[in-house]
N, C-alpha and C positions, 0 to 999 in steps of 0.2 A: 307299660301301656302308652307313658308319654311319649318315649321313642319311638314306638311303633308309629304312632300316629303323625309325629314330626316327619316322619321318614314318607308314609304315604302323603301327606302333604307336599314335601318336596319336590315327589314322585311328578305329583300332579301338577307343578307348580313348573317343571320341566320341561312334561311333555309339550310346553308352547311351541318347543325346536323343534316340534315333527312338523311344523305348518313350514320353517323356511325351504323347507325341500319346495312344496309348493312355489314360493313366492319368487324361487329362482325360474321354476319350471313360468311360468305368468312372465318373468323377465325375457325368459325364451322368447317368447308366444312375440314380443313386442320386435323383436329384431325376424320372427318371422312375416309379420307384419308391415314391418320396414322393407325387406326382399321382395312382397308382394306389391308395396307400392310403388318402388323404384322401376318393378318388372313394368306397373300399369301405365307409370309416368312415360315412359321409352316406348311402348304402345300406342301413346297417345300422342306424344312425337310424330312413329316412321310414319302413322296413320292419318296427320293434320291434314295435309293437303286434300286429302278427297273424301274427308267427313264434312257430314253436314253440321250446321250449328248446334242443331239439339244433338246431335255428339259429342259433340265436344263438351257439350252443360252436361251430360248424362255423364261420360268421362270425368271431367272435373267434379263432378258431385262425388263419384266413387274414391277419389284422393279424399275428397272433404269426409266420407264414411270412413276411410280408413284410420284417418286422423283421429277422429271424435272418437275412435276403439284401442285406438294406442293410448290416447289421452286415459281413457277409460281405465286401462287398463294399469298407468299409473297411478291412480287415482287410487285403485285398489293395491296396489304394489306399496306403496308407500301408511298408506292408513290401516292396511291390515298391520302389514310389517309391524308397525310402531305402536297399533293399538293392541294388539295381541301375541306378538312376539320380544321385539327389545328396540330401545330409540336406535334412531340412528344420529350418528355421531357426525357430526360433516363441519364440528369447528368454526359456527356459526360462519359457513361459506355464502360469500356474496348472492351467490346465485340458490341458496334454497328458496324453495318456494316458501311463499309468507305464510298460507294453509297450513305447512308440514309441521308435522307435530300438534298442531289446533283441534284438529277435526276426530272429534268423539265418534262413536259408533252410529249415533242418532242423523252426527253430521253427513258419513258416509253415506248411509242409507239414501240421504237426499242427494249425494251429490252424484252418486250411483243410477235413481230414478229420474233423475236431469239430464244423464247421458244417453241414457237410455230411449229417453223421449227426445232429445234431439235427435242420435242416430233413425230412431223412427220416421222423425218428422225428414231429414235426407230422403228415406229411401221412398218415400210418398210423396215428396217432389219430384225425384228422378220417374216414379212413375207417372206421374201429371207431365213433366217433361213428353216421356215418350208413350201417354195415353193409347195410342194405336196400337202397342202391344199386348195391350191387357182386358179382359173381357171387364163387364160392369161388377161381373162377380165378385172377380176380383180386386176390384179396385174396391168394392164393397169392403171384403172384407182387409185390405189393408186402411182404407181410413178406420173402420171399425177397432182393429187391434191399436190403431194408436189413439184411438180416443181413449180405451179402456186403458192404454198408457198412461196417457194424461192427468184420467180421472185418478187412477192411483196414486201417479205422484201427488197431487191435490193433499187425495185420503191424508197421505201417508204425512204429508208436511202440517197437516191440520193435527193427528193425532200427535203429532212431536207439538204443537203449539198448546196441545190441553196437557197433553203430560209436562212439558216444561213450565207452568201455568199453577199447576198442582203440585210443584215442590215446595219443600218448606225448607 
C-alpha cells in the first residue's frame, strides 16, 4: 500500500510539467505582443506628420498598454514558472530581476491586480484623452470597472495584510 501511494504521490507531484506547455505558450503571447507593438510604433511614425496631438498621446498611450501587458505577462511567466513548476537556474546572472524567485503566490496576486489596475487606469486616460469618442455611457461605465478594479486590489492587499497578521 505504501508503494502504491508513493507512486500516486509522485504522480501528482509531476504533473507540475503539464503547466510548462502553458508558460511557453504565455512566452509566445509576449513576442506576439512585441510584433504588435513594433507594427503600432511604425504606424505611428509614417502617420506623425498629420496627426493631431491627442494622437499621438492616444498612440503613445497604446505602446505604454502594451508594455504594462508584456510586463504583465512576465510577471506571470516567471512567478508561476518558479512557484509551481521548477526554479529557474540563470547562475545568479547580473541581470535577473531582484523579485525573481521572492514573490510567493500571495505576492503575485498583488502584483497581478497592480497591473491590471494600471493597464485600466491607461485605457481610461486614452479615453479622457479622446472624450469625443465615447458617449457618457460609457465613459460611465469605464471609470466604473476601474474603480471596482481598484477597490479589489484594495480588498485583496488588505486580506493578504490580516492573513499575514494572523500567522504564527
Amino acid at each position: 500500500m505504501k508503494r502504491l501511494e508513493h507512486g500516486l504521490e509522485l504522480m501528482i507531484f509531476n504533473s507540475r510539467w503539464l503547466l510548462a506547455p502553458i508558460y511557453i505558450g504565455l512566452v509566445l503571447s509576449v513576442l506576439l505582443l512585441l510584433f504588435k507593438f513594433v507594427q503600432e510604433f511604425f504606424h505611428i511614425v509614417a502617420n506623425m506628420l498629420g496627426s493631431s496631438e491627442s494622437d499621438v498621446i492616444l498612440a503613445v498611450l497604446t505602446l505604454v498598454d502594451l508594455s504594462l501587458v508584456a510586463n504583465l505577462l512576465l510577471i506571470v511567466i516567471f512567478s508561476g514558472y518558479e512557484n509551481f513548476v521548477s526554479k529557474i537556474h540563470t547562475d545568479e546572472h547580473e541581470d535577473r530581476p531582484e523579485w525573481m524567485g521572492k514573490v510567493d503566490f500571495s505576492g503575485l496576486k498583488l502584483k497581478l491586480v497592480a497591473s491590471i489596475v494600471a493597464i485600466s487606469g491607461i485605457e481610461l486616460l486614452k479615453a479622457f484623452v479622446n472624450i469625443a469618442a465615447y458617449t457618457n455611457t460609457e465613459l460611465a461605465w469605464k471609470v466604473g470597472i476601474h474603480a471596482v478594479l481598484v477597490v479589489s486590489g484594495v480588498l485583496l492587499a488588505w486580506m493578504d495584510r490580516i492573513a499575514a497578521s494572523t500567522k504564527h
